[in-house]
DRENDO-1510 file (C-alpha; in Angstrom, 1 decimal, always signed):
<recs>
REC; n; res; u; v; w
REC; 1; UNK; +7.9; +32.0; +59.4 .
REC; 2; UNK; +9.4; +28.6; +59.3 .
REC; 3; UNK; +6.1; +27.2; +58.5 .
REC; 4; UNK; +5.6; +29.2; +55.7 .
REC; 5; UNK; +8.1; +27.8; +53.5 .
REC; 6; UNK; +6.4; +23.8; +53.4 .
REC; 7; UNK; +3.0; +25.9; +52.1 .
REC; 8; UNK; +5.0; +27.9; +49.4 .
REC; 9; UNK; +6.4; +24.5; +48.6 .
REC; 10; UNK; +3.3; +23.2; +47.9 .
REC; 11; UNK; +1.6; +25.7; +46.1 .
REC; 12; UNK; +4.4; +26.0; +43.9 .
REC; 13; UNK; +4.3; +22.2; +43.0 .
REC; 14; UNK; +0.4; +22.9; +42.4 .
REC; 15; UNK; +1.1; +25.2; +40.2 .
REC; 16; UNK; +3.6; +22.9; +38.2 .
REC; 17; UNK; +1.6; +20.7; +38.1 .
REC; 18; UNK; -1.7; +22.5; +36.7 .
REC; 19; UNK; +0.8; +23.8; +33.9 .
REC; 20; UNK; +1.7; +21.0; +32.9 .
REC; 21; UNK; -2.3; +19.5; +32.8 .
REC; 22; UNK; -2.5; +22.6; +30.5 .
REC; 23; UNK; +0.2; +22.1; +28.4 .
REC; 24; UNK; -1.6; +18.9; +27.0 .
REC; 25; UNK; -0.4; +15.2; +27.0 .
REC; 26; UNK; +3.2; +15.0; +25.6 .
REC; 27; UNK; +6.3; +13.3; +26.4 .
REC; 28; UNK; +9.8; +13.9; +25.4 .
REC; 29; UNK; +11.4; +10.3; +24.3 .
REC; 30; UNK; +15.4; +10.4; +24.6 .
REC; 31; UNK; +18.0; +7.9; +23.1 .
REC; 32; UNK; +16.8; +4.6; +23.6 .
REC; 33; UNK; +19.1; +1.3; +25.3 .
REC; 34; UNK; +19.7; -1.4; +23.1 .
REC; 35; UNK; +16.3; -3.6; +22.6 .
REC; 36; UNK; +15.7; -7.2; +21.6 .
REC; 37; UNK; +15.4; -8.2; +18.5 .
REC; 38; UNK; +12.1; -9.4; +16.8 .
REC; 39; UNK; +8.8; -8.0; +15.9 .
REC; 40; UNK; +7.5; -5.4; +18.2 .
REC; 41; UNK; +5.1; -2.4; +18.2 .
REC; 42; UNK; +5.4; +1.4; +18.4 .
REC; 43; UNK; +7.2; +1.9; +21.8 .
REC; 44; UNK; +5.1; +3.8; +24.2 .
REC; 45; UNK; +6.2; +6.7; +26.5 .
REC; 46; UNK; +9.6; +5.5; +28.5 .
REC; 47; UNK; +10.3; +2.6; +26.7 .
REC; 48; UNK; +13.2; +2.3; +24.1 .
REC; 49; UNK; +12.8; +3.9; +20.3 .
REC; 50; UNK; +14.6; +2.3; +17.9 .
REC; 51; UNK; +17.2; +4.5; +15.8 .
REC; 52; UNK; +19.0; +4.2; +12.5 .
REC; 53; UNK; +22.1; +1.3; +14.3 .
REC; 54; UNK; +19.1; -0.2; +16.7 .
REC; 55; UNK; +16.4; -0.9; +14.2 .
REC; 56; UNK; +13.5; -3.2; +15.0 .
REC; 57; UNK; +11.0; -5.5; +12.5 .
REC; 58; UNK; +7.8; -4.3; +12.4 .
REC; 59; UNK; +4.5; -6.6; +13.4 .
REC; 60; UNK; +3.1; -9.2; +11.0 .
REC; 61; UNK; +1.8; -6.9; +8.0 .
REC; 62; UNK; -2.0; -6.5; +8.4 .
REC; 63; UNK; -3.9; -5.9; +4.8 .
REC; 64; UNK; -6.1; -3.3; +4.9 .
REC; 65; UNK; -7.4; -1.2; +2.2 .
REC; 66; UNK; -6.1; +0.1; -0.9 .
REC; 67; UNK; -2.8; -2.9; -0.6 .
REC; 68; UNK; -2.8; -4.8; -4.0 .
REC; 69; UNK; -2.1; -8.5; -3.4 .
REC; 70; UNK; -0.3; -11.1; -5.8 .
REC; 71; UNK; -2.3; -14.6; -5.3 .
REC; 72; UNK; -0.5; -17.7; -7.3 .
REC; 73; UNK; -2.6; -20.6; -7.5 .
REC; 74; UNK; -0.7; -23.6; -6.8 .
REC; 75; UNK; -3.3; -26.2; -6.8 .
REC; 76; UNK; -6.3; -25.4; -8.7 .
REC; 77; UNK; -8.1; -28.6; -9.7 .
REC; 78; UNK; -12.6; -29.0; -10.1 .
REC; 79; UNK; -14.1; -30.9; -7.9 .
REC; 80; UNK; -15.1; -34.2; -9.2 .
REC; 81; UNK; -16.8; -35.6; -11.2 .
REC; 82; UNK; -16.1; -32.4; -13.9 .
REC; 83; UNK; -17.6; -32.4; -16.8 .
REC; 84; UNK; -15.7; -31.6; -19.8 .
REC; 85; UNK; -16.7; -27.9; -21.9 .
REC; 86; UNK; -15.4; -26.7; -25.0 .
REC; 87; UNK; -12.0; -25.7; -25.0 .
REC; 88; UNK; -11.0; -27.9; -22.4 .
REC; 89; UNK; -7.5; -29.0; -22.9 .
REC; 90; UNK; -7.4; -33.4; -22.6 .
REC; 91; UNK; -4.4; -36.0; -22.0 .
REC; 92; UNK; -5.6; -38.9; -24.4 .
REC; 93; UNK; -3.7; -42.1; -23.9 .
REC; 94; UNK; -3.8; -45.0; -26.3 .
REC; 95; UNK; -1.8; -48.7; -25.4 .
REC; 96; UNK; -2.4; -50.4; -28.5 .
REC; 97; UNK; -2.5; -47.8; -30.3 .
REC; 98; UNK; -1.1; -47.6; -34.0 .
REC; 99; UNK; +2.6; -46.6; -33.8 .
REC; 100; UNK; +2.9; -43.9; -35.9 .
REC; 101; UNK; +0.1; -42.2; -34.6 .
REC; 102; UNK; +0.0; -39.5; -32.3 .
REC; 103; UNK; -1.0; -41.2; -29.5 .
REC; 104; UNK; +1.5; -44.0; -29.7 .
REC; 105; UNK; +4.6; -41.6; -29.7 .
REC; 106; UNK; +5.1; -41.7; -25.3 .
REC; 107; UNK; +4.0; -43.2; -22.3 .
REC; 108; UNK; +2.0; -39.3; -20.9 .
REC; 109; UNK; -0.1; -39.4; -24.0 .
REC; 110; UNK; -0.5; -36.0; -26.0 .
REC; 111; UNK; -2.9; -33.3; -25.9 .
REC; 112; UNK; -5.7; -32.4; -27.8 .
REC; 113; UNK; -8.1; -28.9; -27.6 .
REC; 114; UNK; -12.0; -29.9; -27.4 .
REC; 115; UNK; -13.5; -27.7; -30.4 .
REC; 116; UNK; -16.4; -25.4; -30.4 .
REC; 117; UNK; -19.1; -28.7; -31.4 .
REC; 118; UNK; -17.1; -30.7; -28.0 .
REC; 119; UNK; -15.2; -32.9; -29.7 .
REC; 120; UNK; -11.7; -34.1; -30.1 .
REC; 121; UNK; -9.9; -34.9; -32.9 .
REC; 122; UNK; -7.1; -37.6; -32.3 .
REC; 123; UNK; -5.7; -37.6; -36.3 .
REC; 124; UNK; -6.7; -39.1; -39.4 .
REC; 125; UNK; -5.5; -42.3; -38.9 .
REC; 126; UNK; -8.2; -42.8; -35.6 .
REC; 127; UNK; -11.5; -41.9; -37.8 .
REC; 128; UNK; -13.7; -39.1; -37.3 .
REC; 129; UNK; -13.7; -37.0; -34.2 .
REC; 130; UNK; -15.0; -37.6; -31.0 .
REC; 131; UNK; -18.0; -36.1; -29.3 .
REC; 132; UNK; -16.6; -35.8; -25.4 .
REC; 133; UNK; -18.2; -32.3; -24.2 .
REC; 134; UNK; -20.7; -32.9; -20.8 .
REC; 135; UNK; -19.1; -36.2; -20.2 .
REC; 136; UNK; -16.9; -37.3; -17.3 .
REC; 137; UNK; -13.5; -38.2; -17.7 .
REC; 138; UNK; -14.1; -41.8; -17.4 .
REC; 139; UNK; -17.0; -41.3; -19.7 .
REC; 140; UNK; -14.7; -39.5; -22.1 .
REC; 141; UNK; -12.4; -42.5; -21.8 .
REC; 142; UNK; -14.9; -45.0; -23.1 .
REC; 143; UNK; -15.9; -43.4; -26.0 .
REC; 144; UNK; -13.0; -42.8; -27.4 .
REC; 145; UNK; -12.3; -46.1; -26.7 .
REC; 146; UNK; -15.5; -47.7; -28.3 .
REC; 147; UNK; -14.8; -45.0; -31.4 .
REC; 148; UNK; -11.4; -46.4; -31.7 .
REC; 149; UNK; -12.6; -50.3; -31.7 .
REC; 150; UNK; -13.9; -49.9; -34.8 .
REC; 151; UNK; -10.1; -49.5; -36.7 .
REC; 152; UNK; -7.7; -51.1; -33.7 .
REC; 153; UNK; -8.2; -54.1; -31.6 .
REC; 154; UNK; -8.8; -54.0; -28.3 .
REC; 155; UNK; -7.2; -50.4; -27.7 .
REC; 156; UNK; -6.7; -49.7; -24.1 .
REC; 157; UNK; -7.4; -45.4; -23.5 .
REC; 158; UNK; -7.2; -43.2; -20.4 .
REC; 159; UNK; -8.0; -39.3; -20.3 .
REC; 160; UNK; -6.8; -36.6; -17.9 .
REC; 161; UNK; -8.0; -33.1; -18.1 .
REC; 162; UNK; -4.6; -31.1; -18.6 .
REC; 163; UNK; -6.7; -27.7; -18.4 .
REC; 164; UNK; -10.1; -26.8; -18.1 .
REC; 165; UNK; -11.0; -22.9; -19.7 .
REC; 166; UNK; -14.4; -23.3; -17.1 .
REC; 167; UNK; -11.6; -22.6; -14.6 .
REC; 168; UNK; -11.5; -18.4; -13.5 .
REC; 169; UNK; -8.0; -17.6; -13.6 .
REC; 170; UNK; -6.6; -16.8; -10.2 .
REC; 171; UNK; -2.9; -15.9; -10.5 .
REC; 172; UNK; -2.7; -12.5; -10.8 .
REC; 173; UNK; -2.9; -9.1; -8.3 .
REC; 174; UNK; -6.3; -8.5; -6.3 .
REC; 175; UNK; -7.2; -4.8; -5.0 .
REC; 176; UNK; -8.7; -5.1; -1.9 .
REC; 177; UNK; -11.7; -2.8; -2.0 .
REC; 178; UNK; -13.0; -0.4; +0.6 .
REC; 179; UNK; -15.0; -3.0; +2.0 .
REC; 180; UNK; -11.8; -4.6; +2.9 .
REC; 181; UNK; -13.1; -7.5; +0.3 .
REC; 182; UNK; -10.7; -9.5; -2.8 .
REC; 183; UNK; -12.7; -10.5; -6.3 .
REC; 184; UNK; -12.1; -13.9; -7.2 .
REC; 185; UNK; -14.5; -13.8; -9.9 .
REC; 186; UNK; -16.7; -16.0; -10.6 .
REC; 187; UNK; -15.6; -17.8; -6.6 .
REC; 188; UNK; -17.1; -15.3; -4.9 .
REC; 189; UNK; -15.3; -12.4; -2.8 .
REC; 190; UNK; -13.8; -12.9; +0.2 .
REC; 191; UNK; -12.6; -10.6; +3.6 .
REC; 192; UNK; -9.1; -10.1; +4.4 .
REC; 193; UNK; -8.9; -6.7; +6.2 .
REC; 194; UNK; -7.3; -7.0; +9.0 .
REC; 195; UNK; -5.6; -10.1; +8.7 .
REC; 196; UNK; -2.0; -11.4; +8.0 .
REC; 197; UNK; -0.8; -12.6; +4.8 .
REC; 198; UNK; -1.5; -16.2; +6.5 .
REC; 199; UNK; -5.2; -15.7; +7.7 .
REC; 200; UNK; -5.6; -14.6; +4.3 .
REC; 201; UNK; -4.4; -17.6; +2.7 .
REC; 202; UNK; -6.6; -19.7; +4.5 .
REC; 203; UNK; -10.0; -17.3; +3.8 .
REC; 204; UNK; -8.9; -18.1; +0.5 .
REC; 205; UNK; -8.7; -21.5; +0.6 .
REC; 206; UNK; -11.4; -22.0; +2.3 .
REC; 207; UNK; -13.5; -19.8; -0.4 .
REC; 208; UNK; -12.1; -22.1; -3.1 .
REC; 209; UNK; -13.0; -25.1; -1.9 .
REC; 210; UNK; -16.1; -24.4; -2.0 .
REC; 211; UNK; -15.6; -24.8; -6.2 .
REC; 212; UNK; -12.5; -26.9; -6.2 .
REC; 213; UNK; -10.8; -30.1; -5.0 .
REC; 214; UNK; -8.4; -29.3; -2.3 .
REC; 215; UNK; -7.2; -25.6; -3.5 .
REC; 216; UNK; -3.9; -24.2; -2.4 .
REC; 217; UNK; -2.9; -20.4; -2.8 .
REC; 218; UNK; +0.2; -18.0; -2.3 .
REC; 219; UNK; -0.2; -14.8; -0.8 .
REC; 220; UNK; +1.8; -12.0; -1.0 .
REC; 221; UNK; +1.8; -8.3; -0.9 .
REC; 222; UNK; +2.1; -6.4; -4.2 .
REC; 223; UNK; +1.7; -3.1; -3.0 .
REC; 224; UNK; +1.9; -1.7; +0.2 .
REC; 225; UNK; +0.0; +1.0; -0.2 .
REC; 226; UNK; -1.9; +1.2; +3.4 .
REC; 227; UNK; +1.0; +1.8; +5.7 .
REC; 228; UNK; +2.1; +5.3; +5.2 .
REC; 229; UNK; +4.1; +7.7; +7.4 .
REC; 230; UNK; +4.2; +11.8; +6.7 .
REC; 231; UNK; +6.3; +14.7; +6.2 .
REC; 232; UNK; +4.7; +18.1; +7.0 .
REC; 233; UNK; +6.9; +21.0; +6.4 .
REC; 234; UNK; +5.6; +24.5; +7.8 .
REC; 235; UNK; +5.8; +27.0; +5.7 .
REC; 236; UNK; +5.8; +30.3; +7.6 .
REC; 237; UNK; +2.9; +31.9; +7.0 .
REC; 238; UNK; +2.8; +30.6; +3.2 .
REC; 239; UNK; +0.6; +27.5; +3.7 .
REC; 240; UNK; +2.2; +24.0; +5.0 .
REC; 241; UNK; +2.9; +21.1; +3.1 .
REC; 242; UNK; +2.3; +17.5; +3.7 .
REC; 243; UNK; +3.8; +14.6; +1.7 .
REC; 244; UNK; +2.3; +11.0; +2.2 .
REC; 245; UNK; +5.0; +7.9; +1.5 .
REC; 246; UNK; +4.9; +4.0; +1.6 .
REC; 247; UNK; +6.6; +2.6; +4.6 .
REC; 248; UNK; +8.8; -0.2; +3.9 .
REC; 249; UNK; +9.9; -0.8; +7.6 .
REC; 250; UNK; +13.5; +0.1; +7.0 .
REC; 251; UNK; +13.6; +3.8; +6.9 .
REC; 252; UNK; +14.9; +6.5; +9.1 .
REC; 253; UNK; +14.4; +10.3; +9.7 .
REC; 254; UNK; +17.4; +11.2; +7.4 .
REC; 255; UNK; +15.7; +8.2; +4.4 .
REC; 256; UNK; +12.2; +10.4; +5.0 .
REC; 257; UNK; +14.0; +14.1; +4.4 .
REC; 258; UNK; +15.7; +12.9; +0.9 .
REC; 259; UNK; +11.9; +12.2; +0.1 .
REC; 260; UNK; +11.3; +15.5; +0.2 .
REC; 261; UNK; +14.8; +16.6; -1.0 .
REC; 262; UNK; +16.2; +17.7; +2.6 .
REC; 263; UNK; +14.9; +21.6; +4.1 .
REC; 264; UNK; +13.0; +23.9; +1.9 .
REC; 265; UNK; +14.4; +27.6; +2.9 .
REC; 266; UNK; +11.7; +28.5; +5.0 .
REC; 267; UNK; +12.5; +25.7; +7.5 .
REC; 268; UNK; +14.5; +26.1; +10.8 .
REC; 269; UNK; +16.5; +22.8; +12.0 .
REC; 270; UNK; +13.5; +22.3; +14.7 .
REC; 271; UNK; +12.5; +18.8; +13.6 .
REC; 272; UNK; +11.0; +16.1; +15.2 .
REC; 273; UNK; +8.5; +12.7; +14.9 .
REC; 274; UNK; +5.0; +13.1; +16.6 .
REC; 275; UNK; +4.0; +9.3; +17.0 .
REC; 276; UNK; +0.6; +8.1; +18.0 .
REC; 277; UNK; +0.2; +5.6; +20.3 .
REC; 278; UNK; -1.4; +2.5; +19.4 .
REC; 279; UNK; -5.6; +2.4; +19.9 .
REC; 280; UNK; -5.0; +5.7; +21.5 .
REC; 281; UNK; -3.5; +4.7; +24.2 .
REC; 282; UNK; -0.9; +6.6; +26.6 .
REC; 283; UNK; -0.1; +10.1; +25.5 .
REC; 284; UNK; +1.5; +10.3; +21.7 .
REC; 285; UNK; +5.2; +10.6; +21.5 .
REC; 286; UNK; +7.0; +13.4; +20.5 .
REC; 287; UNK; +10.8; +12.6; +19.4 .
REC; 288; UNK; +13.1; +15.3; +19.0 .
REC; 289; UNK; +15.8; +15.4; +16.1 .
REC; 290; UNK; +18.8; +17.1; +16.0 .
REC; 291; UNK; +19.2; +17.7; +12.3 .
REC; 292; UNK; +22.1; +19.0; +12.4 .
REC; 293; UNK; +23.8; +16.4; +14.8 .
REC; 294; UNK; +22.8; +13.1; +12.6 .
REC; 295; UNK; +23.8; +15.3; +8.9 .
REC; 296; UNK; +27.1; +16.8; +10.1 .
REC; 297; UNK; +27.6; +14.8; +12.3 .
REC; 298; UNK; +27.4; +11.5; +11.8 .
REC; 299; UNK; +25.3; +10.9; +15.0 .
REC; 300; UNK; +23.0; +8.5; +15.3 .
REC; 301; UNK; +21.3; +8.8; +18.3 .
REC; 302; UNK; +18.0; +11.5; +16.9 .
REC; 303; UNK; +18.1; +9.1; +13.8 .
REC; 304; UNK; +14.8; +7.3; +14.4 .
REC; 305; UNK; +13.3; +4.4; +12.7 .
REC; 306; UNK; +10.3; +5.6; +11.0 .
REC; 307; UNK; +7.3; +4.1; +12.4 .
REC; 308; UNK; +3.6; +3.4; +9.8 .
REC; 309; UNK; +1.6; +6.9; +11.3 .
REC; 310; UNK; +4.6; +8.9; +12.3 .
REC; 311; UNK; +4.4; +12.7; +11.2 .
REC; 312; UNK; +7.6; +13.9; +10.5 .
REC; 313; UNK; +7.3; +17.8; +11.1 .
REC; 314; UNK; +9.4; +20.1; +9.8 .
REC; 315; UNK; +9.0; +23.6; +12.1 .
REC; 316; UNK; +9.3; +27.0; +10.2 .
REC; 317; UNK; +12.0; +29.9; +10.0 .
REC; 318; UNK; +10.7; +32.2; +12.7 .
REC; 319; UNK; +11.9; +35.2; +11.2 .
REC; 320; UNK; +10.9; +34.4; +7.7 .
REC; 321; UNK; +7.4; +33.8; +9.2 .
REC; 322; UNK; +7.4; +36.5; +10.5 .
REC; 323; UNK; +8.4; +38.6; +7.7 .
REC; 324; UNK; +5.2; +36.5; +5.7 .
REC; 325; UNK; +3.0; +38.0; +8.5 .
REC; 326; UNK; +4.5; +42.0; +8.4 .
REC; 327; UNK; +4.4; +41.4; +4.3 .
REC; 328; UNK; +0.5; +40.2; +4.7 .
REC; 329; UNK; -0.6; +43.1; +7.2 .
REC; 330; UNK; +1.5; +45.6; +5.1 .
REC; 331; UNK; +0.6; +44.4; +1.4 .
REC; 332; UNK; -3.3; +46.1; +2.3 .
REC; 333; UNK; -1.9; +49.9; +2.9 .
REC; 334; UNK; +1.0; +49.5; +0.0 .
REC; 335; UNK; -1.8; +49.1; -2.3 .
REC; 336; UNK; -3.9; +51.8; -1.1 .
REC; 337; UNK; -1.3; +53.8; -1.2 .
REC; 338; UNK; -0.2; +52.9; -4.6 .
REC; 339; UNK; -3.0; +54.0; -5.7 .
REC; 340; UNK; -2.7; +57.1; -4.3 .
REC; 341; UNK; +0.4; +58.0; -5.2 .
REC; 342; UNK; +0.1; +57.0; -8.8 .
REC; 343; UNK; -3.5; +59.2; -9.3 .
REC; 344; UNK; -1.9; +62.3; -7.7 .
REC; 345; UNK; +1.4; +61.5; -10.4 .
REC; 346; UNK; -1.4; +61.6; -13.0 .
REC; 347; UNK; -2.8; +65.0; -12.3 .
REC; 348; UNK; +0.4; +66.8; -12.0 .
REC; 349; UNK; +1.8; +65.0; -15.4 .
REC; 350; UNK; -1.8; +66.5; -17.1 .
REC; 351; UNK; -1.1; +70.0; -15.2 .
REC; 352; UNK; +2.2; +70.3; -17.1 .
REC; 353; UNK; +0.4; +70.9; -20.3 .
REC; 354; UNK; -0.5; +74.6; -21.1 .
REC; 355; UNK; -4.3; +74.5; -20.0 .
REC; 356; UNK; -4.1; +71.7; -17.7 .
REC; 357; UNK; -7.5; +69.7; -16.6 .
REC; 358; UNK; -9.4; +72.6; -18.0 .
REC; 359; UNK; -8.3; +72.8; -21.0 .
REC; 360; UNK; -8.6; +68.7; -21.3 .
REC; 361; UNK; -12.4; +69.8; -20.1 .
REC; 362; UNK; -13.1; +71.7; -23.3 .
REC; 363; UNK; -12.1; +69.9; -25.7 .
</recs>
């Protein structure tokens, strides 16, 4: 009899055991202990869950597709030697210059637009203008200082290109593109999915060189657009909802339920965050909120950071869905009968009249 009991034992704990294997891979996460500070991932099972007075930083942002990123160019110069185009924008010089003239006026020279025809005009008082376009800058330089011979004595000029119109503009927001590519134009596209704002600076870089002397670019996000968390709300037997917002890495449970303006009044208070585990791994978290505890109460301690691929799921009003359900099996035979009702209302409205249905038959 005595042994008995250790082989009840056991098959109860087999049996424990195969119900939970059949109730899937979950786990339950409670309030978390105080955690360091610094960048960290998505906890996994048993480790500590940040909550609305215990946040944590999220990793280094990885772009991915569709985030919209702001590159400035800081340094954008052609490699040497450039030659100059039309429209090109030139510092002329001049030591030696006449006084009065535009040229003689400061020590950084002043700046003068090639034309269409690529060539500069430095005033009336320096002759006709100067045919620079295809030339180098030094080249540029001694023209305009054998043009100049001609009316000053030995004039002394240097040119600097202030701003070349060949150039593609870089400044401005890039959409990277399903192929996890950025358009620079005319440099060629280049791969930043996956990477950190600083990988991508130095792709980019490393593109522009390619065209340029020593390039140097800013990198910043514009638009975070590819870290998202969710709010599905079930809607008892109506059809559920599911709103899709940007994640900043600062909100909470209570910052993700004004998104969605709080309970709808087919929700119950059963609320929690289903979190999947990075690459897969481990079994995905579910984290229970007590909706009521961190609204009239002040607590704290359900009030979860949000995380980028939480789904914030809002559980329905049993009784309401269960009213949808009765309403939907009903809704068939109220119809039918309906019908009925109103065709047998008919014929004893018509019978009323003196002859009835026969006498609507001879007319």
């Amino acid at each position: 009899m005595l042994a008995a009991a250790p082989k009840r034992r056991s098959c109860l704990g087999l049996g424990l055991t195969l119900l939970l294997c059949a109730c899937g891979c979950r786990a339950l996460v409670t309030r978390p202990e105080p955690r360091l500070v610094g960048p960290q991932t998505p906890p996994h099972y048993g480790e500590m869950v940040p909550t609305e007075k215990d946040k944590t930083t999220l990793p280094p942002y990885t772009i991915e597709p569709p985030d919209i990123l702001f590159v400035e160019a800081i340094r954008v110069v052609p490699k040497p030697p450039y030659h100059i185009q039309a429209t090109d924008v030139l510092t002329v010089q001049v030591e030696g210059g006449f006084p009065t003239g535009p040229t003689g006026g400061g020590p950084g020279g002043d700046q003068y637009l090639v034309d269409a025809a690529g060539r500069v005009d430095l005033g009336p008082l320096y002759g006709d203008k100067i045919k620079v376009r295809g030339l180098t800058e030094d080249e540029a330089a001694a023209a305009i200082q054998k043009s100049l011979s001609e009316e000053l004595k030995e004039p002394r000029v240097s040119v600097q290109l202030a701003q070349s119109a060949a150039l593609q503009p870089i400044t401005g927001e890039h959409l990277v593109a399903p192929d996890g590519t950025v358009n620079l134009g005319t440099y060629g596209q280049v791969r930043v999915a996956g990477m950190t704002l600083q990988q991508a600076k130095a792709v980019i870089d490393d593109q522009l060189a390619k065209y340029l002397d020593n390039p140097d670019v800013s990198v910043s996000v514009f638009a975070y657009n590819s870290k998202v968390y969710y709010v599905v709300t079930e809607g008892a037997g109506l059809g559920d909802t599911v709103a899709r917002f940007p994640i900043t890495g600062n909100e909470t449970v209570l910052d993700a339920l004004t998104q969605v303006n709080g309970l709808s009044r087919v929700s119950s208070k059963r609320i929690w965050i289903a979190r999947p585990m990075p690459g897969g791994s481990g079994c995905n978290a579910i984290l229970p909120v007590d909706w009521r505890e961190i609204t009239a109460g002040g607590a704290t301690a359900t009030n979860y950071q949000v995380f980028p691929g939480d789904r914030i799921f809002i559980a329905e009003d049993k009784l309401i869905a269960i009213d949808s359900t009765l309403n939907r099996m009903i809704a068939p035979f109220e119809r039918m009968f309906g019908v009925t009702l109103l065709g047998t209302q008919t014929i004893q409205t018509i019978n009323r009249f003196p002859l009835g249905l026969s006498g609507l038959g001879g007319l």
